[in-house]
C-alpha positions as CSV (number, residue, x, y, z in Angstrom):
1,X,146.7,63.9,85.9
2,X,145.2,65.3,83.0
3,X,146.4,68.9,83.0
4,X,143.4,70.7,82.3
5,X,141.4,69.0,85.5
6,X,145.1,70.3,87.2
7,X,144.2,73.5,85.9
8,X,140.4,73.4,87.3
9,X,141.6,72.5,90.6
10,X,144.3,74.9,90.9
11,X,141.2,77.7,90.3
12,X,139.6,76.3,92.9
13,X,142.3,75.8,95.1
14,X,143.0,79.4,94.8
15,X,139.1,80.8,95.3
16,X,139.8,80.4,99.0
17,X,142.7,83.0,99.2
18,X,139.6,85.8,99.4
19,X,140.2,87.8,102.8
20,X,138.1,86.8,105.6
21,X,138.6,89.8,108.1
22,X,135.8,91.6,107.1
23,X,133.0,88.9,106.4
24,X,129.8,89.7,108.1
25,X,128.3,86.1,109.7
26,X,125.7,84.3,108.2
27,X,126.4,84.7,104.8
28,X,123.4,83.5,102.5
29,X,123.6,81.6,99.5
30,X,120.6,80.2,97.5
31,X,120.2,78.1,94.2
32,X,117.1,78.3,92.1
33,X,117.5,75.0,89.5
34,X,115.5,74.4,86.6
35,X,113.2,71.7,86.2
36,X,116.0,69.3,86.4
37,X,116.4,69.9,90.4
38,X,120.0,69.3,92.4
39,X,120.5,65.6,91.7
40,X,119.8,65.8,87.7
41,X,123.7,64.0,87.2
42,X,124.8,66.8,85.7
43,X,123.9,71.1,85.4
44,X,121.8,71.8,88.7
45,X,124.3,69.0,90.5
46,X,127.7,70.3,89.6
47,X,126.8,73.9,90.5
48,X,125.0,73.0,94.0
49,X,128.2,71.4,94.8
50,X,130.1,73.8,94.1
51,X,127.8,76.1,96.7
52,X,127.9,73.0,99.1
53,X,132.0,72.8,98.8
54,X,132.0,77.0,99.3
55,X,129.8,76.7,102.7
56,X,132.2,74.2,103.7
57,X,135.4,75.5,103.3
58,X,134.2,79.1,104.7
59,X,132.5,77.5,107.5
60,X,130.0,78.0,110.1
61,X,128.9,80.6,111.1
62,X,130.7,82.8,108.6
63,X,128.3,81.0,105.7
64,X,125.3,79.3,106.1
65,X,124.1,75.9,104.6
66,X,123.2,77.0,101.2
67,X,119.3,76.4,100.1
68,X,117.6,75.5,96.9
69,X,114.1,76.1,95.1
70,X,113.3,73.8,92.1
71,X,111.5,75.2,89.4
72,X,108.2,73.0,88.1
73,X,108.4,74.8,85.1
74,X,109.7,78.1,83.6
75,X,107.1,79.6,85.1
76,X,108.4,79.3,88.2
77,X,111.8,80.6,87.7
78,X,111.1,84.3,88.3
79,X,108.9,83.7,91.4
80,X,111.8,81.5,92.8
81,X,114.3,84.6,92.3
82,X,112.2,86.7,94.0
83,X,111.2,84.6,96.7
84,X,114.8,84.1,97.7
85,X,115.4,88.0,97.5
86,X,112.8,88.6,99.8
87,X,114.5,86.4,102.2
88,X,117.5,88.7,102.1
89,X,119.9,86.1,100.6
90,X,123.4,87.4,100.0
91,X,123.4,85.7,96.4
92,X,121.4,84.2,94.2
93,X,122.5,82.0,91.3
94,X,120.5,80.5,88.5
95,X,122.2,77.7,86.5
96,X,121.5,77.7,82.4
97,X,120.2,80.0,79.9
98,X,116.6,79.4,80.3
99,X,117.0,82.1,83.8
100,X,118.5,84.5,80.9
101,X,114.8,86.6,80.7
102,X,114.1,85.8,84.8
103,X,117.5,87.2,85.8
104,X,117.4,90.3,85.0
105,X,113.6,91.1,85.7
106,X,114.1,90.0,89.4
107,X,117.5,91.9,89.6
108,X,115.8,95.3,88.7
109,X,113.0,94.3,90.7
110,X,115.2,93.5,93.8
111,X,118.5,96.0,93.5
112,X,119.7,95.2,96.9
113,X,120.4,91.7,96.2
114,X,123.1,89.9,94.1
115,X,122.5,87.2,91.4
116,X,124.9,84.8,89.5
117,X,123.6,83.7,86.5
118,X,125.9,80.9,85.0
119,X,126.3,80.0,81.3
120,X,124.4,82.6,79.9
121,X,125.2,86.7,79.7
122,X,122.8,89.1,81.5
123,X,123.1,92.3,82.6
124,X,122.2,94.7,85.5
125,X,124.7,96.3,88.4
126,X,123.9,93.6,90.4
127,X,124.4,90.7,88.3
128,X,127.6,88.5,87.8
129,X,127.7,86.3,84.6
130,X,130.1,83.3,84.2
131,X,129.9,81.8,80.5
132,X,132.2,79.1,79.0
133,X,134.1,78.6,76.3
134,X,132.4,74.9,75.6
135,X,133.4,75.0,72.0
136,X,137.1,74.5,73.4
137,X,136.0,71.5,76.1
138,X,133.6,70.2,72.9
139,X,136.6,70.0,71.0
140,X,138.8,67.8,73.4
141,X,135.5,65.5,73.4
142,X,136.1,65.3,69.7
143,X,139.0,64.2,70.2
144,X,138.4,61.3,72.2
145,X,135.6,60.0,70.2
146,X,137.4,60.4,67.3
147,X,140.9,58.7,68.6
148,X,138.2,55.8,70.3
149,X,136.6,55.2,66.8
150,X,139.7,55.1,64.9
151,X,141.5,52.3,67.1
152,X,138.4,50.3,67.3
153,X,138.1,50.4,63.1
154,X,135.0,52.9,63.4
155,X,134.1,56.3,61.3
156,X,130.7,57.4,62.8
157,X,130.1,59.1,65.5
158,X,127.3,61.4,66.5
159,X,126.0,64.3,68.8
160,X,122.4,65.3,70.0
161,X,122.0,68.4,71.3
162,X,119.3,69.0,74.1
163,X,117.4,72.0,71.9
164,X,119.0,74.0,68.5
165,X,120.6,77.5,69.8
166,X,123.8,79.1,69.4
167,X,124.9,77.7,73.0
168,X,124.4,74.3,72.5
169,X,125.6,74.8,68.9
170,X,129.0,75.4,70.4
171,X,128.9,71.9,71.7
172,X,128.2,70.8,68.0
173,X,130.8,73.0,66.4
174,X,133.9,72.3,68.8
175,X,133.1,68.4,68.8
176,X,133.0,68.5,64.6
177,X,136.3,70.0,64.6
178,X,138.1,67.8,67.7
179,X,136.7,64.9,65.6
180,X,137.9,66.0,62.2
181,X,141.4,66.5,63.6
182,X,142.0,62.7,64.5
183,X,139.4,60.8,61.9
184,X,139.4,63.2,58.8
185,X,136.9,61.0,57.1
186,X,134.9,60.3,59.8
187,X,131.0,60.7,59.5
188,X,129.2,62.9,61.9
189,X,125.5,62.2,63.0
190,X,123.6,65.3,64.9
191,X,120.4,65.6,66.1
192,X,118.5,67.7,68.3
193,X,116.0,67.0,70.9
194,X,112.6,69.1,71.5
195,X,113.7,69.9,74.7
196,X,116.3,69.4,78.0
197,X,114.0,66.8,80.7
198,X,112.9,64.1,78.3
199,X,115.0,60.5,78.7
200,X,113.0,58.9,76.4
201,X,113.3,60.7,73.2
202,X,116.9,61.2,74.1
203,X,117.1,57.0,74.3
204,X,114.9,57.0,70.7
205,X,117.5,59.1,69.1
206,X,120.8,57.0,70.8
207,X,118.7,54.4,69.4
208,X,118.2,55.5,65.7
209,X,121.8,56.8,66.0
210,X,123.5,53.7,66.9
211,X,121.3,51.8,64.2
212,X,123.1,53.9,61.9
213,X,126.4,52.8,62.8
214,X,127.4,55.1,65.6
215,X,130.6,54.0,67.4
216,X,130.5,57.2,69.8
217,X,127.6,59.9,71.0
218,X,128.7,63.0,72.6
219,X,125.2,64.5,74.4
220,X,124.7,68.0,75.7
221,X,121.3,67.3,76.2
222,X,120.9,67.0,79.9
223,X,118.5,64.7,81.6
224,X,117.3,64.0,77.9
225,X,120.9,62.8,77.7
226,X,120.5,59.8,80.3
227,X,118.3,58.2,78.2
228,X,121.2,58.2,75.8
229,X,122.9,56.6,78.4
230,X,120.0,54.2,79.2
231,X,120.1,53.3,75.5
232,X,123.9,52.6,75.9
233,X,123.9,50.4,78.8
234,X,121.1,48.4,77.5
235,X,123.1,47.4,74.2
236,X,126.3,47.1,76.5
237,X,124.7,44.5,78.6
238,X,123.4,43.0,75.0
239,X,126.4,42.2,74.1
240,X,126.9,45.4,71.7
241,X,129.4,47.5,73.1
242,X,128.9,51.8,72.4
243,X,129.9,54.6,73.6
244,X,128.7,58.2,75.2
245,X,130.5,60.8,76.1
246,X,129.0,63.1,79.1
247,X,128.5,66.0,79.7
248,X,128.8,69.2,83.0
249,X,130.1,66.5,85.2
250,X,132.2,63.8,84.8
251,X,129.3,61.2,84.0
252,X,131.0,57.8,83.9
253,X,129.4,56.3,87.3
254,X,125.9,56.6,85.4
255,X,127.0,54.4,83.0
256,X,128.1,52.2,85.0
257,X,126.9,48.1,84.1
258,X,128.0,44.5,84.4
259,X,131.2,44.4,86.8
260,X,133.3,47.8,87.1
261,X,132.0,48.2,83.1
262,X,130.8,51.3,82.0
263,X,129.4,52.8,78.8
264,X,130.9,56.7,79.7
265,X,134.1,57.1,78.1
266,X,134.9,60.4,78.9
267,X,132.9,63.6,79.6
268,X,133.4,67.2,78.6
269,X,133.6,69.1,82.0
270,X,132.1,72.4,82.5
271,X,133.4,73.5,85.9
272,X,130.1,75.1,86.7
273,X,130.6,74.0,90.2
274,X,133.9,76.5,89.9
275,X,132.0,79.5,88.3
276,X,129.7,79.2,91.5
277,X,132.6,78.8,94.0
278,X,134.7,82.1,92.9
279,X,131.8,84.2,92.3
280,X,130.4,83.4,95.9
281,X,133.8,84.3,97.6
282,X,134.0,87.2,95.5
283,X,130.3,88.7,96.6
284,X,131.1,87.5,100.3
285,X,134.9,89.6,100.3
286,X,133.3,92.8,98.9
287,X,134.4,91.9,95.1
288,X,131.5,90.8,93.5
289,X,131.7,91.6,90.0
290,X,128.4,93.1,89.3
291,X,127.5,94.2,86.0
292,X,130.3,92.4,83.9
293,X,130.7,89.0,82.0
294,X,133.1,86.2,82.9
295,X,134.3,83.7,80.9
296,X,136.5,80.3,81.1
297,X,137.9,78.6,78.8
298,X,141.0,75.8,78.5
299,X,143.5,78.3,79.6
300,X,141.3,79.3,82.9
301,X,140.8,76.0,83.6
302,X,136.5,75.8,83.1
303,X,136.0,73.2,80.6
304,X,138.1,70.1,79.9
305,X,138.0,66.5,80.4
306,X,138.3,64.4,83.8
307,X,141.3,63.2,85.5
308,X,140.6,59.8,85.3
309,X,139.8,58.3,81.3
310,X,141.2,54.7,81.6
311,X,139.2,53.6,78.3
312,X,141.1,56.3,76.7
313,X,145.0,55.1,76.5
314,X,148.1,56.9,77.4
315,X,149.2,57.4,73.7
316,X,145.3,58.8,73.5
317,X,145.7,61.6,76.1
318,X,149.3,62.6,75.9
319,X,147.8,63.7,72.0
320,X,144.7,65.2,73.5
321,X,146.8,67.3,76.3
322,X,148.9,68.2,73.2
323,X,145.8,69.8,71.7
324,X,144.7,71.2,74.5
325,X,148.2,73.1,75.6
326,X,147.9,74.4,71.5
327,X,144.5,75.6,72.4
328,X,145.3,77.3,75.9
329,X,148.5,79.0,74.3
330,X,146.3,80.9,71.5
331,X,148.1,78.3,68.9
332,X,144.7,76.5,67.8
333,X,141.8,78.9,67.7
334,X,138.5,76.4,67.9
335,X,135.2,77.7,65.9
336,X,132.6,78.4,68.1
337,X,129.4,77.7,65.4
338,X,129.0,74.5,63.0
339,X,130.5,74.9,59.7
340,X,128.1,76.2,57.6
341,X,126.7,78.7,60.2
């Protein structure tokens, strides 16, 4: 098993150990997603499973089904907050930056109640942040496109970011460097879309991409990212072979095509779905961190690659566990912003 998923799972192994004697039944939990909603394949999924795996393990009637409100539009993010609030829920969580200006208006506005926000700092007593070190994850991604391309005779690869930020930058800048450190002379493509929820521009830049020669495309785009996939399966079935790597969630049965095919060659994992599991034990036990910033990198097992990569050989991940144990130790410090930055 790839050590860094044995990492992940050992940290969630471990968020049951919390004490139960004092839980009060009936704990509450509630999810606002974005526009994406709970089955978007990736963000809004991973961390509603991780909610759904929390209620399950705790158990009835100590925690209650978890429930969801999806957003139509930003617009709707602060009402959903509040709505949920007023229903008295033990925690809310909002998955992604674009909650970063809702969060903390419906936390002052509502001081009884507990909010998660995850991948994006806020702050307020009662709010718990979890970010990620995804330059680290990013850069194991590199890796793997890069050691992909250079067995298969290739040098260019490419990323598309969903919109141009310093968070999704992080995607670019550990991804340039995990590349660089296999296939020195490789060439990098990078685009960025308008926005997170549109599949078709996302396929009209996979598609200008891998016009220009693009072996590999790592996305951290969300749904715009499927239509990178899209694009990908289309040329598969074609007859032209390319590659994506995913993104939040191991992605690979959404590339799936032809018989047991697929165009996902590995995805960089954030363990959003973790972030929402601890922090929900924690507020349930009395330890909710309120007010202060959590963050997981390689070494806390958050971001890394799945267990199973079987179009990435053995020689292929014995060197990328290599780089990631360098990483974890504090050997390899990985940029967090493009060069240039």
């Amino acid at each position: 098993m790839n050590r860094l998923i044995a990492l992940s799972l050992a940290l969630l192994a471990a968020a049951p150990c919390f004490s139960q004697a004092d839980n009060a039944p009936g704990f509450r939990l509630g999810l606002v997603t974005d526009v994406g909603g709970i089955d978007d394949a990736s963000f809004n999924q991973t961390v509603w499973e991780g909610l759904l795996r929390f209620a399950a393990y705790r158990g009835s009637p100590s925690v209650e089904p978890p429930s969801y409100l999806q957003s139509s539009s930003q617009s709707d993010y602060l009402p959903n907050l509040a709505a949920f609030a007023d229903q008295g829920m033990d925690l809310v969580v909002a998955p992604g930056f674009l909650f970063a200006e809702a969060i903390p208006a419906a936390a002052a506005a509502h001081p009884r109640t507990r909010f998660l926000i995850i991948d994006e700092p806020a702050y307020g007593p009662n709010i718990a942040s979890v970010v990620f070190k995804e330059h680290e994850g990013s850069f194991l991604a590199g890796l793997a496109a890069g050691l992909r391309a250079r067995a298969d005779g290739k040098r260019v690869v490419g990323f598309v970011g969903g919109m141009k930020f310093p968070l999704i930058e992080k995607f670019q800048a550990g991804f340039e460097q995990g590349v660089r450190a296999v296939l020195p002379g490789a060439r990098i493509l990078v685009e960025y879309a308008a926005g997170f929820a549109d599949s078709d521009e996302g396929r009209r830049i996979a598609r200008g991409m891998y016009d220009r020669g693009a072996w590999v495309i790592f996305h951290a785009a969300g749904w715009t990212g499927n239509g990178i996939i899209m694009e990908a399966k289309a040329r598969a079935e074609a007859g032209d072979k390319r590659w994506v790597i995913g993104v939040d969630r191991d992605q690979r049965p959404d590339g799936a095509y032809g018989y047991g095919e697929t165009v996902i060659l590995t995805s960089m994992i954030k363990r959003v779905d973790v972030a929402a599991y601890l922090v929900a034990g924690m507020a349930m036990d009395g330890e909710f961190p309120g007010g202060r910033i959590l963050e997981l990198g390689i070494k806390e097992g958050g971001v890394g690659l799945p267990a199973f990569n079987p179009d990435l050989d053995d020689a292929m991940m014995a060197e990328i566990d290599a780089w990631a144990a360098r990483i974890a130790s504090g050997e390899i410090v990985v940029a967090a912003a493009p060069r240039g930055n």
